[in-house]
C-alpha positions in Angstrom: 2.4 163.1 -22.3 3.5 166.5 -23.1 2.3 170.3 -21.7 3.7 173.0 -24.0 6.4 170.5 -25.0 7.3 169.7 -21.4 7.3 166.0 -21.0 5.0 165.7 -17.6 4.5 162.0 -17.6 5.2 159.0 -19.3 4.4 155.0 -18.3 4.9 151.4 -19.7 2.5 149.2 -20.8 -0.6 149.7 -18.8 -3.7 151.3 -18.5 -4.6 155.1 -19.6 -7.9 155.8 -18.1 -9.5 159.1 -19.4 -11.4 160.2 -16.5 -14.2 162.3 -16.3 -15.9 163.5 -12.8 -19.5 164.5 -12.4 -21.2 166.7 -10.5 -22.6 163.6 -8.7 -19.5 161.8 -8.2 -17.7 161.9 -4.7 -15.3 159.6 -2.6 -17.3 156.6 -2.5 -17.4 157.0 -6.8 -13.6 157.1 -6.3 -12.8 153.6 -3.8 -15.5 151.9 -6.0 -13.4 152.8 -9.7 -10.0 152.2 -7.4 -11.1 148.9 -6.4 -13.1 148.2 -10.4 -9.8 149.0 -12.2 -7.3 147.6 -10.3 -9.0 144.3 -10.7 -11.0 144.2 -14.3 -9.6 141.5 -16.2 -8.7 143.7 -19.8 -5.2 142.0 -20.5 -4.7 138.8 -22.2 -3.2 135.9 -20.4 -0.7 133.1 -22.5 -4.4 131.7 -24.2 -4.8 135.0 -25.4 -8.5 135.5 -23.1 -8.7 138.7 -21.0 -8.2 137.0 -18.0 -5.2 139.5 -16.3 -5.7 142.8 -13.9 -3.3 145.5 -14.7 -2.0 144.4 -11.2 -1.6 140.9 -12.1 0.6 142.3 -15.4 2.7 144.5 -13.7 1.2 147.4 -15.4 1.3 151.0 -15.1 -1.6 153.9 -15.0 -2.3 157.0 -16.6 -4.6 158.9 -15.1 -5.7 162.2 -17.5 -8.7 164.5 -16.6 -11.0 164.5 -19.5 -13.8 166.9 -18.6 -15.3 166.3 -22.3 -16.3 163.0 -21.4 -19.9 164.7 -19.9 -20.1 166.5 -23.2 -24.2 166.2 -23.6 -24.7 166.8 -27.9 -28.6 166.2 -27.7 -29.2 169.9 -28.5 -27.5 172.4 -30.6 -24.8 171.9 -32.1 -22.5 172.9 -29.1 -21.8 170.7 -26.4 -23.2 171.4 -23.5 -21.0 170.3 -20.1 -23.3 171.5 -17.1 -22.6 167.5 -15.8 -19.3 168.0 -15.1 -17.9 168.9 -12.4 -16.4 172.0 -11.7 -12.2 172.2 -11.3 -12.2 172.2 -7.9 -14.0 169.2 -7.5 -13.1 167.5 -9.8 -9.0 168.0 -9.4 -9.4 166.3 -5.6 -11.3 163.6 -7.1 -8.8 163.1 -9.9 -5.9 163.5 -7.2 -7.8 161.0 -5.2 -8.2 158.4 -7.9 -4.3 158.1 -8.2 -3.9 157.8 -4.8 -6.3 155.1 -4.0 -5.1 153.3 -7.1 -1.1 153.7 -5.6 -2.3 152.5 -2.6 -3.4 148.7 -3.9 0.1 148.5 -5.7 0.0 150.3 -9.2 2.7 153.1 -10.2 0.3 156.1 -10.9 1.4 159.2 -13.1 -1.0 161.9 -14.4 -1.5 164.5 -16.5 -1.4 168.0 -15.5 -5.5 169.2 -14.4 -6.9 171.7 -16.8 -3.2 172.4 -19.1 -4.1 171.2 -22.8 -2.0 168.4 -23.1 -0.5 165.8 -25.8 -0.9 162.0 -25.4 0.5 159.4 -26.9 -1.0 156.1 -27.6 0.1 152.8 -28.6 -3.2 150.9 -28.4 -2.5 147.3 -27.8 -5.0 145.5 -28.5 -8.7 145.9 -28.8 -10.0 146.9 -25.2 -11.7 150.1 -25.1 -14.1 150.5 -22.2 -16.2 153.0 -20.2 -16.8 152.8 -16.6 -19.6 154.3 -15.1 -20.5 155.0 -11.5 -24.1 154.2 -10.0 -24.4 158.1 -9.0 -22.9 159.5 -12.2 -22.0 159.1 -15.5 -17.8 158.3 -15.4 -15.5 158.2 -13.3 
């Protein structure tokens, strides 16, 4: 991941979770996606079934803030993002997220809050997934 063609972070095979905080989301929203993503099964084991946490690989996270995410396109033709959270709640949460996600074992880097940034991808595999909180939308 680059910022103005500063590398800012980089990691192995892993997870890269595109997260998005709502205006509804808090600390509870953050130990519950911790807990949900350090344990969801989304790697392949040697039968090839999704039966491996990103702990149990060895894997690494990405954590990038993706306001976007709460983009609501019902209306218009201009996204509207009055869901989102605002920076300075979101950024804490964010910060948090890594944290709590360090703290049950998994090497953490993330992108840098609110700087447009460039990420590369090598999608292995076919897992895409959203996560949603019962308060909000994503976290």
């Amino acid at each position: 991941m680059t910022v103005g063609g500063e590398k800012v972070a980089s990691i192995g095979a892993g997870l890269l979770l595109l997260v998005g905080v709502g205006v509804a989301d808090g600390e509870a929203d953050v130990t519950t996606m911790a807990v949900k993503l350090s344990q969801l099964r989304v790697f392949a084991d040697e039968e090839g079934k999704l039966n491996l946490s990103v702990l149990d690989v060895g894997g690494e996270v990405l954590i990038v803030s993706q306001f976007t995410l709460y983009a609501d396109t019902r209306k218009g033709r201009r996204p509207s993002f009055v869901d989102a959270a605002p920076a300075a709640v979101a950024e804490p949460l964010v910060l948090s997220l890594a944290d709590a996600l360090s703290k049950r074992g998994l090497s953490c880097a993330t992108g840098r809050f609110g700087a447009k940034m460039e990420i590369g991808l090598v999608n292995d595999g076919p897992v895409t997934i959203v996560l949603e909180t019962e308060g909000g939308r994503l976290l």
